[in-house]
C-alpha positions in Angstrom: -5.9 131.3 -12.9 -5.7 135.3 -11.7 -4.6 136.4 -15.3 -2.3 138.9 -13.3 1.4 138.0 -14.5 3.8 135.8 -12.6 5.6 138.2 -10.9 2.6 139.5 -9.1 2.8 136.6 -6.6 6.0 138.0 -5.3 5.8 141.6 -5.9 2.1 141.8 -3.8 4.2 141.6 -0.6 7.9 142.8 -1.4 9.0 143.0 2.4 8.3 139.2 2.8 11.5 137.2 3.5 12.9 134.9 -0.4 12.2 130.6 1.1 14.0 127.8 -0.1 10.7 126.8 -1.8 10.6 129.9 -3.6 14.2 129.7 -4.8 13.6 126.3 -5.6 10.2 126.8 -7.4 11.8 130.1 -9.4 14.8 128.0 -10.4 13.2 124.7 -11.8 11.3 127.9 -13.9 14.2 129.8 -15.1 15.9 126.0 -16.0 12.9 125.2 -17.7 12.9 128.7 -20.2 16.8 128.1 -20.5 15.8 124.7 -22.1 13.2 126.0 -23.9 15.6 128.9 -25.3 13.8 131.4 -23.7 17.2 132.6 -22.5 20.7 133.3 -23.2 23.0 131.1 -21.1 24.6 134.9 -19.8 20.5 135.9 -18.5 20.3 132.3 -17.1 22.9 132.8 -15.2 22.3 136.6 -14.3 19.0 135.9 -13.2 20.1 133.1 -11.1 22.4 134.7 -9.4 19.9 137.4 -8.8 17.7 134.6 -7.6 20.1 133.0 -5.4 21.4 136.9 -3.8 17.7 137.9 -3.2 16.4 138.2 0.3 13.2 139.6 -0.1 10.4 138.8 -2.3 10.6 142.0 -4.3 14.2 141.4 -5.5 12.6 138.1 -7.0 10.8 140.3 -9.5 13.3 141.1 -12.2 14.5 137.2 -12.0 10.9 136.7 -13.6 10.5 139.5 -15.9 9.8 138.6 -19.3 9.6 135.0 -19.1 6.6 133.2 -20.5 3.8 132.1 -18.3 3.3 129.3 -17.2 0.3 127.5 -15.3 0.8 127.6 -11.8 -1.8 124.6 -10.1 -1.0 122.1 -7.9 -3.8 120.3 -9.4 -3.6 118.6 -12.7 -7.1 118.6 -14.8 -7.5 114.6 -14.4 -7.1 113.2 -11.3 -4.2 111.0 -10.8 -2.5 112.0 -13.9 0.3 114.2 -12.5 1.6 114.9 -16.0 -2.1 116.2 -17.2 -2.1 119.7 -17.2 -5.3 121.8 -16.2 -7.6 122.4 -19.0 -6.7 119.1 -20.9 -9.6 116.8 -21.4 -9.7 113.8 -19.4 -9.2 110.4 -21.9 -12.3 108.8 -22.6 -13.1 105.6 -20.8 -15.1 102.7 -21.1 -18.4 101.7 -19.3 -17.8 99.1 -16.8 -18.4 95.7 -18.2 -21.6 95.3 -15.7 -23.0 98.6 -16.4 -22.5 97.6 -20.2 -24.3 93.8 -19.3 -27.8 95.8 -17.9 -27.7 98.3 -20.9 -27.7 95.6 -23.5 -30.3 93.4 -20.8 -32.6 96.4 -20.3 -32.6 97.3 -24.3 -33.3 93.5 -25.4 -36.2 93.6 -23.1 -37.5 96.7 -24.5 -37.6 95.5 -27.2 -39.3 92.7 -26.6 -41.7 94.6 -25.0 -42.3 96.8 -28.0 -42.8 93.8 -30.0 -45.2 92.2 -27.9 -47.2 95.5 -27.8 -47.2 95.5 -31.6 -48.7 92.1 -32.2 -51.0 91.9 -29.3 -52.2 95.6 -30.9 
């Protein structure tokens, strides 16, 4: 993560033409801080309407002004786990049941071994 704020990624090129990703990106975000309460149903639907009248990337600026971050990977932290988000610590997991087997095989002979060694000595 940059650590520059959110609306960086839209005002480091301001001429560049508003896509239907980016609409639909910026409003899944402003629905999410309107659930969240970050916003008063008459902002939600300002900034909307801004976001849906922009047509450059610089008018998408003040729709994102003052909202909270949020992380913006494609990739979650665990692999496969698309609700894992990056930083969160994968869950532990057991040792295979044949990697367990020649663990417990390789101690018991070791310590055999060491016994052996001990008498004979």
């Amino acid at each position: 993560m940059s650590g520059l704020p959110v609306e960086y990624e839209y005002s480091h090129d301001p001429s560049g033409e508003v896509t239907s990703n980016d609409r639909d990106t910026l409003s899944d975000r402003l629905n999410d801080a309107y659930a969240a309460g970050d916003l008063t149903l008459s902002d939600y639907q300002d900034r909307l309407q801004a976001l849906f009248n922009a047509t450059k990337r610089a008018d998408l600026v003040p729709v994102l002004s003052g909202l909270p971050a949020r992380y913006r990977s494609n990739e979650p932290a665990i692999a496969g786990d698309p609700i894992a988000r990056p930083g969160e610590l994968a869950p532990l997991q057991r040792a295979p049941k044949g990697l367990v087997r020649v663990g417990v095989t390789t101690g018991a002979v070791l310590l055999l071994l060491i016994i052996l060694l001990i008498i004979l000595l």
